[in-house]
Structures are given as C-alpha cells and as structure tokens.
C-alpha positions in Angstrom: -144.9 50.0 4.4 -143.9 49.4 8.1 -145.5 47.0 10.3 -147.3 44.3 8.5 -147.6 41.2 10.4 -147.6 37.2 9.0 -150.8 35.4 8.5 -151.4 33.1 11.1 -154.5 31.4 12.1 -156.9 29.4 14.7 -156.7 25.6 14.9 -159.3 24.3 16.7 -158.6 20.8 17.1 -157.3 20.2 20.5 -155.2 18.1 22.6 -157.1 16.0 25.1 -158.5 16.8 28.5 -156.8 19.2 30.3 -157.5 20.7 33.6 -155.8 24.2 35.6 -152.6 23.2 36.6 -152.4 20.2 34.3 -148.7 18.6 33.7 -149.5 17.1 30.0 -150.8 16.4 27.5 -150.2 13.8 24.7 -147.7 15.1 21.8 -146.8 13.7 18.9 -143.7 11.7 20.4 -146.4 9.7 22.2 -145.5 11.2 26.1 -146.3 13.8 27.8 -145.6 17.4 28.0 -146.5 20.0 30.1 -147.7 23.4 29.1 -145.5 25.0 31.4 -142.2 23.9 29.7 -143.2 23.8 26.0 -146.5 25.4 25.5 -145.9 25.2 21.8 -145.3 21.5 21.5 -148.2 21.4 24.2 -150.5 23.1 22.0 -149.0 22.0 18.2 -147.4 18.9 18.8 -150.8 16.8 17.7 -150.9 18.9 14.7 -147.3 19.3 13.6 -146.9 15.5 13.4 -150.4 15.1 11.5 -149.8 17.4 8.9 -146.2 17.1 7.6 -145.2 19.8 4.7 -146.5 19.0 1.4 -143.6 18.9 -1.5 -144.9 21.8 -2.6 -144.4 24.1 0.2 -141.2 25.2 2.1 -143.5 25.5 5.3 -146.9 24.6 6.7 -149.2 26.0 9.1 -152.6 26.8 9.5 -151.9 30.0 7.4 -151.9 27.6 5.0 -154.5 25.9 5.0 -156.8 29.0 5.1 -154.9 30.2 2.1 -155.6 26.8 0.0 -159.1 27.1 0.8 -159.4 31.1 -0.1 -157.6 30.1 -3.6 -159.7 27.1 -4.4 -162.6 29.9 -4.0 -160.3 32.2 -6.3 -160.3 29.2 -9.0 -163.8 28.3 -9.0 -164.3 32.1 -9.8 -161.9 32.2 -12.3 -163.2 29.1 -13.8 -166.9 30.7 -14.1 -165.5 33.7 -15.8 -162.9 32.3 -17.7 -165.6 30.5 -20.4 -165.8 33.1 -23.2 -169.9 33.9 -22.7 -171.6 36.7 -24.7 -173.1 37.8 -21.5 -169.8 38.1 -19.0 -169.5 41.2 -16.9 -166.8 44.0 -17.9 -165.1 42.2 -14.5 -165.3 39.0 -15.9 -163.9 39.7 -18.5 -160.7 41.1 -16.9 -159.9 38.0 -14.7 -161.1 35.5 -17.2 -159.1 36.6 -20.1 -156.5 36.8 -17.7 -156.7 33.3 -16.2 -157.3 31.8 -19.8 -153.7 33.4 -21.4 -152.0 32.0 -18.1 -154.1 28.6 -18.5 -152.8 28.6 -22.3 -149.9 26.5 -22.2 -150.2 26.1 -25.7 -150.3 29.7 -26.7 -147.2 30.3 -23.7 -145.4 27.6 -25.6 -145.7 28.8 -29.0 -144.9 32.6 -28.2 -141.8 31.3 -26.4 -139.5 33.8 -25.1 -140.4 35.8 -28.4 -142.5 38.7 -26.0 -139.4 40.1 -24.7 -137.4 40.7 -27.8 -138.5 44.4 -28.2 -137.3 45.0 -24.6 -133.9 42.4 -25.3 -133.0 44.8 -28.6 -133.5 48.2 -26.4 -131.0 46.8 -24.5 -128.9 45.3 -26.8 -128.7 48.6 -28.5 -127.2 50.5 -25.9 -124.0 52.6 -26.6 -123.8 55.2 -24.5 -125.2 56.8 -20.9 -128.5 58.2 -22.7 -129.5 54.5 -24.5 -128.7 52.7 -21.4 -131.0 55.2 -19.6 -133.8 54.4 -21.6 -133.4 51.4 -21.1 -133.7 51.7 -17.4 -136.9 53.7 -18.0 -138.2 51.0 -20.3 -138.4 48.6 -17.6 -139.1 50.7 -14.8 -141.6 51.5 -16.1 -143.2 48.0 -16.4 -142.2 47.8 -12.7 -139.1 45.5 -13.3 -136.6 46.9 -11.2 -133.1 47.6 -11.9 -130.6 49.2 -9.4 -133.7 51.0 -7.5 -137.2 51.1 -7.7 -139.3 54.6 -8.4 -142.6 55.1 -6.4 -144.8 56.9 -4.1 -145.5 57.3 -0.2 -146.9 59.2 2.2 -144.8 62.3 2.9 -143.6 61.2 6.5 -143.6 64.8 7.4 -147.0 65.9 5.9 -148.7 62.0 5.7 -152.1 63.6 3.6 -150.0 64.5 0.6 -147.8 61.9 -1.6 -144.6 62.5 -2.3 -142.1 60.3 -4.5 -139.8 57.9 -2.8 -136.6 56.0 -3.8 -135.4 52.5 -2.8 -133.2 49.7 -3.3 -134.0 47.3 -5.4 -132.7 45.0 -8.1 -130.8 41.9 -6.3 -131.1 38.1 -7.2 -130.7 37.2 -3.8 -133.7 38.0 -0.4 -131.2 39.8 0.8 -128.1 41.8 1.5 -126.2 39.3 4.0 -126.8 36.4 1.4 -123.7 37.8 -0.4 -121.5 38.6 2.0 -122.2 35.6 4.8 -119.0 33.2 4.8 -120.9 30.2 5.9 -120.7 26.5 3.8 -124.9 27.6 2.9 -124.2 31.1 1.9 -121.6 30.0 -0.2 -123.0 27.6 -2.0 -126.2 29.7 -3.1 -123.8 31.9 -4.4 -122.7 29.4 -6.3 -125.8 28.0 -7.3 -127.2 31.5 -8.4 -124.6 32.0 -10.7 -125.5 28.2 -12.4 -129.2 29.4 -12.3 -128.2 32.2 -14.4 -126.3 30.8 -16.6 -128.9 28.1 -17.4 -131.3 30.6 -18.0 -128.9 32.5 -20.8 -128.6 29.3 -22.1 -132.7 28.8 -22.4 -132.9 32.2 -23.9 -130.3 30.9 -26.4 -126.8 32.6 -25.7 -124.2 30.1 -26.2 -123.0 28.3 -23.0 -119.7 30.0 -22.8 -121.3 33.5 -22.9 -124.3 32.8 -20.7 -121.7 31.4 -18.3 -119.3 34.4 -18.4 -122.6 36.6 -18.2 -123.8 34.9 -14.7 -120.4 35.7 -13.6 -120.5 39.3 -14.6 -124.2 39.9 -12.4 -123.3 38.2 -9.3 -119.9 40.6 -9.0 -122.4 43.2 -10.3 -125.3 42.2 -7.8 -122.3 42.1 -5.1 -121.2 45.6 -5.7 -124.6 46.9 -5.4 -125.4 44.9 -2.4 -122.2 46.4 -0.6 -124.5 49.4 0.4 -127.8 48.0 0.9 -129.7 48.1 3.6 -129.7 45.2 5.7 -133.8 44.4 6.8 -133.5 45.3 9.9 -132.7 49.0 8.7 -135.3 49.1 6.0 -138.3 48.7 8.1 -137.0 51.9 10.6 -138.8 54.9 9.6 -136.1 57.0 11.0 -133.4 55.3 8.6 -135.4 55.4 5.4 -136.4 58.7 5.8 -133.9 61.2 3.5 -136.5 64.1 2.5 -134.6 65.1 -0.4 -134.3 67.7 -3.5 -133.9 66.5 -6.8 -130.7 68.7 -7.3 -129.4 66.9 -4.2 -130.6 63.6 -5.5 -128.7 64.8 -8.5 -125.7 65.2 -6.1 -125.7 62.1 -5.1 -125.6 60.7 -8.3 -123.3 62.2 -10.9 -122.7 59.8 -13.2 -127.0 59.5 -14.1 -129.1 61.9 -15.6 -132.1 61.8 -13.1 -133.7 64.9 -14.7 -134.1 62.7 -18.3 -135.3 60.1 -16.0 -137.9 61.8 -14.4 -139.3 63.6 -17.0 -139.3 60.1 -19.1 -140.9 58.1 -16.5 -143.9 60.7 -16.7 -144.3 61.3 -13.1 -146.1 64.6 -11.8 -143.4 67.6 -11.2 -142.0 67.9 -7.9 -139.2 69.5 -5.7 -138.7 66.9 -3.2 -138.7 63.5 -2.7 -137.6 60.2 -0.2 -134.6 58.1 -0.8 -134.8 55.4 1.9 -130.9 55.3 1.6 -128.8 58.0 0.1 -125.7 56.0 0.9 -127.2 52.9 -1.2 -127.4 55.5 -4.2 -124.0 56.6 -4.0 -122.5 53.2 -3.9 -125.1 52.2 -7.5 -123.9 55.5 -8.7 -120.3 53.8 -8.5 -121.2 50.9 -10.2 -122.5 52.9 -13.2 -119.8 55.0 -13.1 -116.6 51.6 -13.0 -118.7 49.1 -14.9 -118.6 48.7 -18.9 -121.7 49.4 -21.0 -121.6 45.4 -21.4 -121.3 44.4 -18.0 -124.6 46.7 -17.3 -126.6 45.6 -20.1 -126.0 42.1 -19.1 -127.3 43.5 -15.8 -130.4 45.0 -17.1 -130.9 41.3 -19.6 -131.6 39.4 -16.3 -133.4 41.7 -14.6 -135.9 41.7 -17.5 -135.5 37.8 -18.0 -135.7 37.0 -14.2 -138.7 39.5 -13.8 -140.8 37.4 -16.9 -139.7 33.6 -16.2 -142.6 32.2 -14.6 -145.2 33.8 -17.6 -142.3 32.1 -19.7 -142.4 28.3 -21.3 -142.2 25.5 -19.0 -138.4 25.3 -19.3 -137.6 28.6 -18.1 -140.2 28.2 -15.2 -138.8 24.9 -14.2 -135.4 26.5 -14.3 -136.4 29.2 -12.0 -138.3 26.7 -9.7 -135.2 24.9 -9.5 -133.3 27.9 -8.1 -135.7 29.6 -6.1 -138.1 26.8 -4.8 -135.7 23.7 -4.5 -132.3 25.1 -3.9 -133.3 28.3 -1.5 -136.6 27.4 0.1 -136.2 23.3 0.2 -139.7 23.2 -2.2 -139.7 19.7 -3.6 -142.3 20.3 -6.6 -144.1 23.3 -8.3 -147.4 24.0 -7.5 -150.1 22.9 -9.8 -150.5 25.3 -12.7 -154.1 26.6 -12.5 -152.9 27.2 -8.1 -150.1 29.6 -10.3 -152.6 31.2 -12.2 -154.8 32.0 -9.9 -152.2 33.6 -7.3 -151.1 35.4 -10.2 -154.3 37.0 -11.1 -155.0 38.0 -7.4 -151.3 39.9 -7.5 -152.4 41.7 -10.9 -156.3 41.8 -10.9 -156.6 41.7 -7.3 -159.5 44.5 -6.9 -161.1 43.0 -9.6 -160.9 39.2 -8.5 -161.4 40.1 -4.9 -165.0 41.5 -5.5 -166.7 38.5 -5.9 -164.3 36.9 -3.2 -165.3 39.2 -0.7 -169.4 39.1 -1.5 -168.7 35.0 -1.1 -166.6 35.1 1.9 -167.5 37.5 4.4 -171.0 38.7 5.0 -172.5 41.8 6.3 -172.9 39.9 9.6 -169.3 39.4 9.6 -167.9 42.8 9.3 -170.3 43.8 12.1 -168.8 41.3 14.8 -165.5 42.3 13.2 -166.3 46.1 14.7 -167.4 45.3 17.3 -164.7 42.9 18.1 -162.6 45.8 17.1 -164.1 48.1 19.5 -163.7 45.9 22.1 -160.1 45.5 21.9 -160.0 49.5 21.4 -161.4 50.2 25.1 -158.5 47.0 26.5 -155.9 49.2 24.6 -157.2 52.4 26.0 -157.0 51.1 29.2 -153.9 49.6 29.1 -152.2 53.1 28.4 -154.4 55.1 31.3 -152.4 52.1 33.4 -149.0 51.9 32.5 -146.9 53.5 35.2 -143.5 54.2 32.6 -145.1 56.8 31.0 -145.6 60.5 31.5 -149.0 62.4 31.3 -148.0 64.1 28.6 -146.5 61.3 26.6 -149.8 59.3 27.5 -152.3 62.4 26.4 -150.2 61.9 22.9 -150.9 58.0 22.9 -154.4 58.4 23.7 -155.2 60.6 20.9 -153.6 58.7 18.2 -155.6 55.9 19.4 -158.7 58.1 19.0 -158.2 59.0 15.4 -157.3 55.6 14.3 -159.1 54.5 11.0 -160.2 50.8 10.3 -160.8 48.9 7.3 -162.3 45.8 7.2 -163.0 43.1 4.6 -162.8 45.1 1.4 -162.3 48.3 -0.4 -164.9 51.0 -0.2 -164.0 52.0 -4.0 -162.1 49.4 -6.2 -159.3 50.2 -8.8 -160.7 50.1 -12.4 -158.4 48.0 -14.7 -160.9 49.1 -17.8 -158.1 51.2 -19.8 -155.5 47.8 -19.7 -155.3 45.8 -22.7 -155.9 41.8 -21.4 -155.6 39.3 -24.4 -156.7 35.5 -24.0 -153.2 34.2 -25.5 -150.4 36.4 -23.8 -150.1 35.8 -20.7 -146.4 37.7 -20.3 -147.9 40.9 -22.5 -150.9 40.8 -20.2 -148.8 40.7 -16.5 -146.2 43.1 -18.1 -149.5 45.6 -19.1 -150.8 45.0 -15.8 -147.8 45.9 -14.0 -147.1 49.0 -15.7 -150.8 50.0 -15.0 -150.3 49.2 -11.5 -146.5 51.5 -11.5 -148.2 54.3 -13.7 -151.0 54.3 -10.9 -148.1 54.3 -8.0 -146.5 57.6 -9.6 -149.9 59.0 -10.3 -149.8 60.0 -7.0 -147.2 62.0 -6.3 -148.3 65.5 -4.9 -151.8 64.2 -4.6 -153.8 64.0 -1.6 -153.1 60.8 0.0 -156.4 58.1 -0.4 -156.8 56.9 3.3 -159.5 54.1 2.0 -156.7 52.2 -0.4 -155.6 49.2 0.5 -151.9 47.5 0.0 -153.3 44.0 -0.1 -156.3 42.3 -2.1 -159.3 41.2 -0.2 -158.3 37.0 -0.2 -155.1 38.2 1.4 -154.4 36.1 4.5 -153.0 39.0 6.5 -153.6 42.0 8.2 -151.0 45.2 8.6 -150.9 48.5 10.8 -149.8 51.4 8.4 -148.6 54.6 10.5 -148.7 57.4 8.0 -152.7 56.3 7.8 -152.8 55.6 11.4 -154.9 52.6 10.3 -155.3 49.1 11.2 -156.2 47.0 8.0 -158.0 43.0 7.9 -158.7 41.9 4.8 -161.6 39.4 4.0 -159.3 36.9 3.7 -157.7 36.8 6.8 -161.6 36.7 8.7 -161.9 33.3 7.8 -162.9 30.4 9.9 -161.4 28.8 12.1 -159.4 32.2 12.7 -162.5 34.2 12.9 -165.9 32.8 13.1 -169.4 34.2 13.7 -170.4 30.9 15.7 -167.2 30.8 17.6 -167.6 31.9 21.4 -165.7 34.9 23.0 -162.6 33.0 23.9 -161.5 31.7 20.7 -162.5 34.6 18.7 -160.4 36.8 21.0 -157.4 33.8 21.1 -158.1 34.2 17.4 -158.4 37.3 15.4 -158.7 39.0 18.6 -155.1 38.7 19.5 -154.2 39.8 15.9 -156.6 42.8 16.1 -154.4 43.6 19.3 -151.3 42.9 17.2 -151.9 45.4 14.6 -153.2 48.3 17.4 -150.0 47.5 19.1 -148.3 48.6 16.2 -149.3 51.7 16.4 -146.8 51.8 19.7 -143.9 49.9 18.7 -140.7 50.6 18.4 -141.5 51.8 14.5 -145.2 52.9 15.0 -144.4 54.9 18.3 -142.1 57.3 16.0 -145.4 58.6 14.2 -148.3 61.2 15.7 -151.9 60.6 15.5 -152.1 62.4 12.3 -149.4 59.7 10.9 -146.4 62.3 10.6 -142.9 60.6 11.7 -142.4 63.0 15.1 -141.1 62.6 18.3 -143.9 62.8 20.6 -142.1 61.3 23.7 -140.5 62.8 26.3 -137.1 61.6 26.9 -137.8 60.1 29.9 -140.3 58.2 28.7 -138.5 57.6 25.2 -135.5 56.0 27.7 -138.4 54.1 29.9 -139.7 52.4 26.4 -135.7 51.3 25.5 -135.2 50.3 28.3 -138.5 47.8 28.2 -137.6 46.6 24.4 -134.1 45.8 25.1 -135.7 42.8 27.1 -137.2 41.6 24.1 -134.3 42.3 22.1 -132.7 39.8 24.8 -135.2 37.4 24.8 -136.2 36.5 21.2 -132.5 36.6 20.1 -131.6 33.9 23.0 -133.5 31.6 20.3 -132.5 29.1 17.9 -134.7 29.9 15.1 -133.1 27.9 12.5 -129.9 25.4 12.3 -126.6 27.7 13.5 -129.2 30.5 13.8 -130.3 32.9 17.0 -132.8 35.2 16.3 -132.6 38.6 15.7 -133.8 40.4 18.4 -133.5 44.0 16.8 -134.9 42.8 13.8 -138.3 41.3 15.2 -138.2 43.6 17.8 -141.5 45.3 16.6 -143.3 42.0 16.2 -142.4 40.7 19.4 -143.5 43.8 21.1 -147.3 43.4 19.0 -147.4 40.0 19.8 -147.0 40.9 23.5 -149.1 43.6 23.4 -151.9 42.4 21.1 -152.1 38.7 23.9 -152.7 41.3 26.8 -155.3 43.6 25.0 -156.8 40.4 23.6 -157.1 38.6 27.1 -158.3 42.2 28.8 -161.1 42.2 26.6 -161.9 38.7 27.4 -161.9 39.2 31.2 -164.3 42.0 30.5 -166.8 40.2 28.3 -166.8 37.0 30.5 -167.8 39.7 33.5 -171.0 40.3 31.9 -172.0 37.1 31.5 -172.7 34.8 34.9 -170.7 32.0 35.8 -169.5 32.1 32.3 -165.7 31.5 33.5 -166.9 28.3 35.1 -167.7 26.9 31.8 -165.7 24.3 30.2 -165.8 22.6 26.9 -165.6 19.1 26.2 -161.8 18.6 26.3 -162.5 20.3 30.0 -160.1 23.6 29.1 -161.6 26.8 30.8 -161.9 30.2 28.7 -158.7 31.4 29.8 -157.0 28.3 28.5 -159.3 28.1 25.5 -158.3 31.8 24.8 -154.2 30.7 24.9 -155.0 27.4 23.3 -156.8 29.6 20.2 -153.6 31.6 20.6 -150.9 28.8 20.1 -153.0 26.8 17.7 -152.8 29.5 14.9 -149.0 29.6 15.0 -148.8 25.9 14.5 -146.4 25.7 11.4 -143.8 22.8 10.0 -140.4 24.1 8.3 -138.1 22.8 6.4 -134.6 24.0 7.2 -134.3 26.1 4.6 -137.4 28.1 5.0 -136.5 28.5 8.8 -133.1 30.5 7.9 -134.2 32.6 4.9 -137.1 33.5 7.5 -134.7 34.1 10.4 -132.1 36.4 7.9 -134.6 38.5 6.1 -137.8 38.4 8.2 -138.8 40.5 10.8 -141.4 38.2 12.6 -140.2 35.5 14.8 -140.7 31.7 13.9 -144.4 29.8 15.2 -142.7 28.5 18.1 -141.3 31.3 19.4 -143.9 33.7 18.6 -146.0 31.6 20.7 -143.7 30.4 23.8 -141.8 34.1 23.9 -144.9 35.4 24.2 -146.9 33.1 27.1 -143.9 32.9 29.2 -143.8 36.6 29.6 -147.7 36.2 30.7 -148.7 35.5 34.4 -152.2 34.9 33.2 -151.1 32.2 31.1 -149.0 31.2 34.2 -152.3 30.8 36.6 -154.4 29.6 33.4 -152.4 26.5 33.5 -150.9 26.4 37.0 -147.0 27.1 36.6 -144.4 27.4 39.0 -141.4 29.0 39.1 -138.6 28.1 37.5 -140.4 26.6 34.8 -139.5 27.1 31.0 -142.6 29.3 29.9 -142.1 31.4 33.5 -139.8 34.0 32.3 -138.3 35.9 35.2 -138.1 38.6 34.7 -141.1 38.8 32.4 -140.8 41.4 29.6 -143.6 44.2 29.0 -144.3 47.2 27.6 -147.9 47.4 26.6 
C-alpha cells in the first residue's frame, strides 16, 4: 500500500482573540507570537505546553487523544463480551475469548514460553536446505517473517485481478539506514539490539554465553540482509517495487532456495507470475543463505519466532522487549496498561469483528451522510482545480479528470465483514490464539491470488484513526475512527469541518495526483498517462517541495527528507487548497456568513487554518522525532502545518502578512 497518511486531528480550543492582521497571540512562553512567523507555535503553543507526553507515549497529539477515547470504547466492548454468558453472540464470543486469554496473566504465566516449543524443535531440527525450508514455511505461514514476506496485491498492470507479491522483510531494526548510519545514536542501538537479544536468549533459557554469541551472529546476519534493502523512500515508489516476474526467473534469482517446494508448501493458488518489490534484495538474501552455516540461520529463524511472540509472552519477556523497543528506540518511559495492550491487540487480530459494534456506537447514519456530502463537496474543488491549472496539457488533464470520475469511497465501515468463525480462539492461550489468528489472516492474504480483486475491503479496522488513498482501487478510504469529534463533527460549522476532516478528505484525493498516485490510470493500472511535457511541468513543481521540507530540522542533527515526504507534502498542499475552495463556495451561499466571527473574534477563513494547525498539534520526544524523520514518509506536526500555510496567500490575507515574513514563502510552492 502506497499513500496512507498519519492520523491527525481538530483541536478546538483556541488561543485568545485574534483579529485579520493580528501580530500575536499568547504562547506557552508567556509572549507573543505572530501567526505570520510561526503559525504553528501561534496555533499549538497553548496546547503543547498544557499537555506534555505521558510516560507512556513517545509522542502526543491530538491523534492521541481521539485514539484513547476510541480504545476506552474498544474496552468497554470487550469487557461486555468478555463475561462467559450462555447467551453471547457468535461475535462475542470471538473478541471476548480473545480479550479474556490476553487478560489471563495467570494462564500467560503458567504456559510460559512452553507454546513455542513445537516451532523451537522444527528449527532446532534442521540439517539440511529442505528442513531449514520448512522451517521457513512454518512460520510464514503464521505470518512471522523471515528474510521476506509472501503475499498478495493488486496486479499493477491488470489492478481487478490479484497477483502474488514479494518483499523484504525480517530485520530487528525500522529500517535499513539504522545499520549502516555511523552516528554516536545509530551506534549505540546497534549495540543495544544485540544486548536485547541476548537477554531475551537468556529468558528463553540458553546459557548466557550462547545467547550472547547468538545476538552476535543475527545482527551480522540482519546486517547482511539489510545491505540490499530498500531504503523507505524507494519502497513506497510504485515504479521501484514493481518487478512483474515469473517464478522460473524468481527461481533465477535465487539459486540456492527451492521456491517451487516453497510455493507448493505454503498452499497458495497456482500461478505463472508474480511481484518482487526488489529483485536485487532477493539476490543479496539468496547470498546469505548460500555463505551462512545451518547454525547461524537457525539462530536467525529462533529470533524471528521469539521476537514475533514476546509481547503474548510472560511479563519478563514483554518487559524485556519494552525495554528495547519502547525505552531505548522510542524514549517510552512505561508500558501501557495491560487491558490498553489487549485491547489494541484484539483490534489488530479481530478487527472486523470488534469494529462492528464500534462502528454502530460511533458513527451514525447521520454521520456518513455529512461525510458524502462533505466528500462531494471537496470532489467539485478538486475538479476545478484541474480544469484551472495552467502546467498541464488538455490531454493530460482529460486523463486526470476521468480518474477523478471513477473514484470509489468508503466510509466508516465495511459493507461485508471478514468471518473469523473457522479460527480456533481459547480463553487461556493468548499466544496460540494471536499465532491462529494470524495465520488465518496470511491464509486469507494468499487466498487471493488470481482472484478478482474485492474493491469494498478495507486495509484498516473501523476504530482506525486514519484514513489512506489506495491507487490500484482508485479509492479514498475514512474509517469510523478517524470521523470522530473534534476532527469531524455533525454540530461543527462549515469552517472547522473543512479545517478538519475536510483538509484530510482533500489529502487523500490529492493522492490520487502525487508523485506516487499520478503514475496510476483511472482504472488503478501503474501507466504513464502524462505527456512529457507535462510529466517535466509536474518535476519541475515537486522539486520545490523537495527543497522546502528538506530545509527543515525535523529532529536533533536531522533535515528532512524532502524525496521521502515528497508525496505528503504535496497532499497536504493540495488537500489545504481543495479544502479552503470548498469553503469559499459554501460561505457564497450563505449571506454575510464571512462576516461572522466567533467568540475568540477569528473569521471563517482563520477558523478554517486555525482547525487546520490545531490537529497537527503533537509533543515529541527526541527519539520519536528521528525514527519518524529516517523511516517515515510524512513530515513532523510543525512542519506539516507551517510548510504548508506559508506556501498559501490565503492564509497570508487571512491573517494579514507581509512580505518577508517567515510563513510568506517566496516563491510559494504549488502543484495542485
């Protein structure tokens, strides 16, 4: 999937009185500061220093808090069905039983580690290129991924049929720089990875000598794989992931593996061709097969299954893996409270089950109808928008307004949820139950493959706070819980629903035309569609945003990475001036409506950016601010908001800036 934006959300407490052309406001430093230098501080500032990050978090924002209040729903839920009644529904059932084996600490306790000794003993066992292929099936197909992972897509050059697909997979680390970066932090993760490991061993009860020699043998390992991994940046670009392939030349590329045994054992549907996102990535695992011993891999293949399980594990092994991955990566000072665990982890496994009675609770049947017609709204701005620009060619523009006329849009909620019926869910094991789950959910994934493609799935469960484009579907997708107040709310007036979850309803449309989501047709095939003068004209417009964002300092030491948010940035942009087109229009039907103020005197245009910089509002620890700025490919709160406004002269008139000013970019950047 290409194109999913963060969650981010409306805060509607707001600074005080301030008029057009208004210098400042107060911050948290106690001063002033205008909206023209720092918008963000102008419209976050308040906020940032009222709601400092909680030691369980690595960040805060108002993402957040919508979050905490969609899981407390998910726990009440659970709670109901979680109490063994004669008369529970097949669906209560499933997420009860579910949340009562991960609730069991007793039970988790008792079993120990003891649930992964059949799949410890596979491994143990292996001698020779077949056994240690089975044991790569064995957990592939319980979706724990070792050297790649084995799925399904849409065929980018026929998106209505599925077709299998390839990808890298299997590192310790979020990403491929984090073990080649030579700086003090990089190295020291290293380091503390390989003591995590070790630890772990130790817990599962290899002597400390061996569990430390082991840890030392899967970060070379993980290093050796990594050398040919895609850096993020590259895996989100369709045209660099996308290596239509036989399996003889798959074969090819990998002589040292039997990928006919391995197909036919992972009990996917026949096929002649598939994806690999990065033939070169294959090659360089196919090495490491080939040059490592039989030990060195099955100690491989030991964490992957013992990393995958450790939070269904006993409290030592989770505290262990806390330690690494919340406290030394992300800067988390304590683990989240247990049933806050449980619950996220039954919305990851049970999510179409769980989500049902989230959705009926949460968003209404009055709710998705101002959704589509807020959508529709925003459709006509984005229409317009490309009738206007003057870059682009009639005939690249006839292209661009046909995609945008077969667009699909779901909203809230599945029209047909997954049935979880045929998995075997067992009050007192929770590991058995999330490794059953997960193999469902992989079995499901390969199921595909040569099938129509379902246009009406989703890729996230309903009390998702998020929302994503996805090109091969040509679809723009908001799940129940992203429409949540104060991001979206039926009482909420035209300006800060549009500053709201009208700006991210421009986002994900804008996706559609980014620099990803431009490469695919209206019928979601990966073509070129462009002429080449307009293909240059669009280049030529994104390289100031490549510019722009990566003049940054997203994180200590850090610029941004302008070619890896690019396609954020450019939805961002776009989805503001959709968002505010729409707004122009609606005020126009209603008299004298732009002459109406609220009580902290803001007009609708500065309501509409105030809605707009309020749901970006975030605190990060240091930590979280790098591992975002290496791996992720949206821009940080703060620059999502002041990279966007000061490319704006509406924003610029809304709050009466000048020249020379920080938020007056010059020249301003625009595509859409």
């Amino acid at each position: 999937m290409i194109s999913k934006n963060l969650p981010f959300l409306l805060l509607l407490s707001f600074p005080a009185v301030a008029q057009v052309g208004a210098k400042a406001a107060p911050n948290s430093s106690g001063g002033g500061i205008s909206p023209c230098q720092d918008f963000y501080q102008y419209a976050c500032g308040n906020w940032m220093a009222g709601n400092p990050i909680p030691k369980e978090e690595a960040s805060w924002g108002r993402f957040n808090e919508i979050r905490e209040r969609n899981i407390n729903s998910l726990r009440d839920i659970l709670e109901n069905a979680r109490a063994p009644k004669p008369d529970r529904s097949a669906i209560n059932r499933e997420i009860g039983d579910y949340y009562a084996s991960c609730m069991d600490t007793a039970a988790i306790e008792r079993r120990g580690a003891s649930g992964l000794d059949k799949d410890m003993a596979l491994i143990a066992a292996v001698d020779s290129p077949k056994s240690m292929l089975a044991a790569i099936v064995r957990l592939h197909r319980k979706a724990i991924y070792a050297f790649w992972a084995f799925s399904s897509q849409p065929d980018f050059e026929n998106s209505k049929v599925a077709l299998a697909d390839v990808s890298q997979a299997g590192l310790s680390l979020p990403g491929r720089s984090y073990y080649f970066r030579q700086d003090e932090r990089s190295a020291m993760l290293r380091r503390k990875l390989k003591e995590h490991i070790s630890v772990m061993f130790a817990l599962l009860g290899d002597p400390p000598e061996r569990a430390s020699a082991q840890a030392g043998v899967i970060l070379k390992l993980e290093t050796q794989i990594a050398q040919n991994a895609l850096e993020r940046q590259d895996q989100i670009d369709p045209k660099k992931t996308s290596h239509k392939l036989t399996v003889d030349r798959l074969a090819a590329l990998m002589p040292h593996f039997d990928w006919a045994a391995y197909l036919q054992a992972m009990q996917s549907p026949d096929f002649r061709d598939l994806n690999v996102r990065s033939p070169e990535y294959l090659q360089g695992v196919d090495g490491v097969l080939a040059n490592s011993s039989l030990d060195d891999l099955k100690t491989y293949l030991r964490w992957r299954l013992l990393t995958n399980a450790a939070y269904t594990l006993p409290e030592n092994f989770v505290n262990a893996e806390f330690d690494f991955y919340g406290k030394t990566l992300s800067g988390v000072e304590v683990l989240k409270p247990r049933s806050w665990r449980c619950a996220t982890s039954a919305d990851a496994h049970l999510g179409e089950a769980l989500g049902q009675e989230f959705a009926a609770r949460s968003f209404g049947a009055a709710g998705k109808e101002k959704m589509k017609a807020l959508v529709h709204e925003l459709e006509i701005s984005l229409e317009q928008d490309i009738r206007e620009v003057s870059w682009m060619s009639d005939a690249t523009r006839s292209q661009a307004l046909a995609k945008l006329k077969k667009l699909t849009r779901k909203i809230g909620y599945p029209e047909r949820w997954i049935d979880y019926s045929s998995v075997k869910i067992a009050r007192d094991d929770y590991l058995g139950n999330a490794q059953r789950l997960s193999a469902f959910l992989d079995a499901r994934e390969l199921a595909k493959i040569g099938k129509p493609v379902d246009a009406g799935e989703w890729d996230m469960t309903p009390p998702t706070v998020n929302a994503y484009y996805e090109p091969p579907t040509n679809s723009i997708n908001f799940p129940a819980g992203m429409l949540q107040p104060p991001l979206f709310s039926l009482t909420a007036d035209d300006a800060r629903n549009l500053g709201g979850i009208g700006i991210v309803i421009g986002h994900e449309l804008t996706h559609g035309y980014d620099n990803n989501g431009r490469r695919f047709d209206a019928d979601g095939n990966l073509r070129d569609w462009w002429t080449a003068a307009d293909d240059q004209g669009f280049q030529d417009r994104a390289q100031c945003f490549i510019d722009e964002y990566g003049s940054f300092d997203f994180a200590p030491g850090l610029k941004g990475n302008g070619q890896l948010t690019l396609g954020e940035n450019i939805a961002d942009n776009g989805g503001m001036r959709i968002a505010y087109r729409t707004l122009q229009r609606l005020l126009a039907r209603t008299p004298n409506a732009r002459e109406q103020r609220d009580a902290n005197g803001f007009t609708p245009e500065q309501r509409f950016f105030m809605a707009f910089g309020q749901s970006r509002c975030q605190n990060l620890r240091d930590e979280a601010a790098r591992n975002l700025t290496l791996t992720n490919e949206h821009s940080l709160g703060r620059w999502r908001v002041n990279g966007t406004v000061q490319n704006m002269t509406e924003f610029q008139e809304a709050f009466g800036c000048s020249a020379g000013q920080a938020m007056v970019r010059a020249p301003a950047c625009r595509v859409w």
